[in-house]
N, C-alpha and C positions, 0 to 999 in steps of 0.2 A: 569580643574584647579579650584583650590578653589575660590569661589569671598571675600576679605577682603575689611573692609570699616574703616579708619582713618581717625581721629577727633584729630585736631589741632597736627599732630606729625610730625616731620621733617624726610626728606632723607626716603620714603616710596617707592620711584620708580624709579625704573634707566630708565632717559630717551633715553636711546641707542633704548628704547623699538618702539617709536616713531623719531626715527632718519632721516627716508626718507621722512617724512614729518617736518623737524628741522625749516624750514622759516614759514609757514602759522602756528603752533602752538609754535613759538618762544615765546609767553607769557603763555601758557600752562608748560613750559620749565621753566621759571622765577619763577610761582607761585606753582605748582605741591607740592615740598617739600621744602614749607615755611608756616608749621604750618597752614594752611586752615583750610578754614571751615571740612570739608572734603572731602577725595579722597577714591573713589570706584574704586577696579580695581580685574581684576585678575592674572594682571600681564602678561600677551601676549595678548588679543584681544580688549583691551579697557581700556582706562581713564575717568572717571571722576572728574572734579573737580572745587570745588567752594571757591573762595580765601573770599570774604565776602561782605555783600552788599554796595554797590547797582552795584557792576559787575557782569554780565557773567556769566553763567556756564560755563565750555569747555568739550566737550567728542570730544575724540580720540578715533574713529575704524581706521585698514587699508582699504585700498580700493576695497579688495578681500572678505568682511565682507557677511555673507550670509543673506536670508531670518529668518534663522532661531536667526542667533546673533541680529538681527535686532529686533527681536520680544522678546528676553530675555532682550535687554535692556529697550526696551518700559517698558515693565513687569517690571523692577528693579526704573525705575525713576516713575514708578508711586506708588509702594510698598513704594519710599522712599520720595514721594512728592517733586523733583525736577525737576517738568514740569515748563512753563512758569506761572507766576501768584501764583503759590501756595506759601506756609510757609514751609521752609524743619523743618520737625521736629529732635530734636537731639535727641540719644540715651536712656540716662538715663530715663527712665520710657513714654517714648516718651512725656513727659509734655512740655504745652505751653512756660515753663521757661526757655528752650533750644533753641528755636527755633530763626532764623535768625530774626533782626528787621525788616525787610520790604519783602515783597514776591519776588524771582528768577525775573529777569526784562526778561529773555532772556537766549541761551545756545547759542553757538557757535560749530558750527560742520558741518558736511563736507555734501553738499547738497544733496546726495544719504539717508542720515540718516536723514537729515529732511525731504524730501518727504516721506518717512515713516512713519515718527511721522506724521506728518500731514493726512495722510492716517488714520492711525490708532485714530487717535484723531478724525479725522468726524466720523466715526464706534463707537466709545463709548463718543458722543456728547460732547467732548472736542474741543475748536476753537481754530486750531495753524494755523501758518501763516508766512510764510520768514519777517522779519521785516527789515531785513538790510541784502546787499549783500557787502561781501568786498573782496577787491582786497590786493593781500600780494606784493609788489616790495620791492627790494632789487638795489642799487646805485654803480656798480662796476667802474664807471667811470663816474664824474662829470662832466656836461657841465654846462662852466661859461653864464647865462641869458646875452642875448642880450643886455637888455636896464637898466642899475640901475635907480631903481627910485628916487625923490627927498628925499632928506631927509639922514638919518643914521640909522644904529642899536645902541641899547644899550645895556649894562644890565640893570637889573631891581634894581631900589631905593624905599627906602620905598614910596617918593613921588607919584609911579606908584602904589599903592595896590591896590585903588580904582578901576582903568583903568584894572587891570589883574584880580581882581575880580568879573569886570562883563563879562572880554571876555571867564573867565574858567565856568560861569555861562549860557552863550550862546551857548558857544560852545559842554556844554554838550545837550542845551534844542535844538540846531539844531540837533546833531545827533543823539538825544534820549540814548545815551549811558549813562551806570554810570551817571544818574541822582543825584543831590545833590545840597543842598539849597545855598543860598549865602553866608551863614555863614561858613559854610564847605570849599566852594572855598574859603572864605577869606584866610581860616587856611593854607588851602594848598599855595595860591597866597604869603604868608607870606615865605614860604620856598623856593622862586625861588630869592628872593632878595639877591642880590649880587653873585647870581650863574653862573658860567661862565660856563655855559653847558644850560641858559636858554636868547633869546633874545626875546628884540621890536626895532619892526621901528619906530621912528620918524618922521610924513614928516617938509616940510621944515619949519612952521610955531609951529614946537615942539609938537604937536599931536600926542600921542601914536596912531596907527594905526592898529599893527598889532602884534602878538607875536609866539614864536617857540622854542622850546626848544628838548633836547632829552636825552637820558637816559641810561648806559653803562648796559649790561649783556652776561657774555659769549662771550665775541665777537664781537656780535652786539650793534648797536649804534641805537636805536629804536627812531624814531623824532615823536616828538610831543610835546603836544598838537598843534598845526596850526589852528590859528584863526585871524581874519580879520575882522574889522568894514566891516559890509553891504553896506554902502552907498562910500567907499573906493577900494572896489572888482575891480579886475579887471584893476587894477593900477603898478601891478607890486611888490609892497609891501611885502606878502604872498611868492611866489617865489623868493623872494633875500633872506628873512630870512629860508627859507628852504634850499636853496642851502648856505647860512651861517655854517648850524646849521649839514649840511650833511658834510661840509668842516673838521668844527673842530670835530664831531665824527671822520671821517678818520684822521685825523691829531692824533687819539688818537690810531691810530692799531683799532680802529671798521669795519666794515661793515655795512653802514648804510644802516636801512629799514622801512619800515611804511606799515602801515594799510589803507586807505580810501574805502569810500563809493564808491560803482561800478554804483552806479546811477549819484553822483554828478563829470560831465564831466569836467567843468571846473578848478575843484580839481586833478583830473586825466592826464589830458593835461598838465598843468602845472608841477606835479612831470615829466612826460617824457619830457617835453622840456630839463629839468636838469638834464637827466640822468638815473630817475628810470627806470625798467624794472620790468613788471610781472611775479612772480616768481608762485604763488597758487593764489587759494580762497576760501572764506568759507561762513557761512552765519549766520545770527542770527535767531536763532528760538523764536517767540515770542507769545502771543496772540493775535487774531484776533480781529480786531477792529469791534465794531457793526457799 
């Protein structure tokens, strides 16, 4: 089948194509045919696709993908400089003037196809390297947290910018994901005011603490971001507003789900006290650190 590559064009791919993997590339799902950067496909053995930076690539094979499809896409994302670290060049004459502003931080794909790349990348002295492992759970039934912490939830007031601009600031430079400047989170921190799809805790001395929010598509109720002062951790805080924010998605006909790091335990332990369950995983593929 033919390989076609689109550049910024809507409704290019019926995701029925990737249907038995619908939870772990549920944001592949979202962003696929919404004008992207662009999507590489052929239409039955693989997706690519890059919505714009500073996110993610995602490729989608099945799970039955051979040595040899494995070795065609290496071959395609390096033809098309969508490895980790590089500048994807755009079409038109392949000139600099096309190209993404900042280099691919990372792809997201399914860990058979990054030991691959990674394979293949020591053999033509390319340094790839798993950078982030994540875990996909989905919230079929809520368990109300043991112990409420002090304090309340809010929405967010302008008064709060400051306080959500630096935990959307932190929270990207903890998990390395979709890095972006402060200024950036401002802009975005500015669009969760007075959103009632986006909380903070309070503890009891009025201290913003902690924040959570989540996001409707298809169905699902996707939570995030989930971020928590450091020196607050561990207080309870972070888990009432997720079990919050998991409430009023279902309260909406959602199925609520999330993403986290398969390393950070204590992030993990706390989605299942409340109910998540592991559904997939996937991984980021990044460059290796010297």
């Amino acid at each position: 089948m033919e390989v076609k590559k689109y550049e910024r064009e809507e409704q290019v791919v019926d995701t029925a194509l990737f249907a038995q993997d619908w939870l772990p590339f549920s944001v592949l799902t979202r962003i696929v045919n919404q004008r992207a950067q662009f999507v590489i496909t052929d239409q039955n053995r693989f997706v690519i696709c890059y919505s714009s930076s500073p996110h993610p690539v995602w490729i989608w094979t099945p799970d039955d993908s051979t040595e040899e499809e494995k070795e065609a896409l290496w071959q395609l994302c390096q033809k098309e400089h969508i490895l980790p670290g590089e500048y994807w060049i755009g079409s038109e004459q392949g000139t600099t003037e096309n190209r993404d502003e900042a280099p691919i931080s990372g792809i997201n794909m399914k860990y058979e196809l990054a030991d691959y790349f990674i394979r293949r990348g020591r053999e033509e002295e390319v340094s790839l390297a798993i950078s982030l492992r994540l875990l996909v759970y989905d919230c079929p039934v809520s368990v109300l947290p043991g112990k409420t912490p002090e304090g309340k939830s809010t929405v967010m007031t302008e008064g709060d910018l400051e306080d959500v601009t630096e935990f959307l600031y932190w929270f990207k430079q903890e998990t390395g994901v979709d890095l972006e400047s402060r200024e950036i989170c401002r802009e975005k921190a500015r669009e969760y005011i007075g959103q009632k799809n986006f909380f903070l805790w309070k503890d009891a001395a009025g201290k913003t603490v902690a924040m959570c929010g989540y996001h409707a598509h298809q169905g699902l109720g996707s939570i995030g971001p989930v971020y928590c002062r450091p020196e607050e951790r561990r207080k309870g805080y972070a888990q009432s507003l997720v079990y919050q924010a998991t409430e009023a998605a279902r309260n909406e006909g959602l199925l609520p789900v999330l993403y986290t790091d398969a390393d950070y335990q204590a992030s993990n332990r706390c989605y299942q006290k409340i109910g998540y369950q592991q559904r997939g995983e996937l991984c980021t593929l990044g460059r290796q650190r010297a």
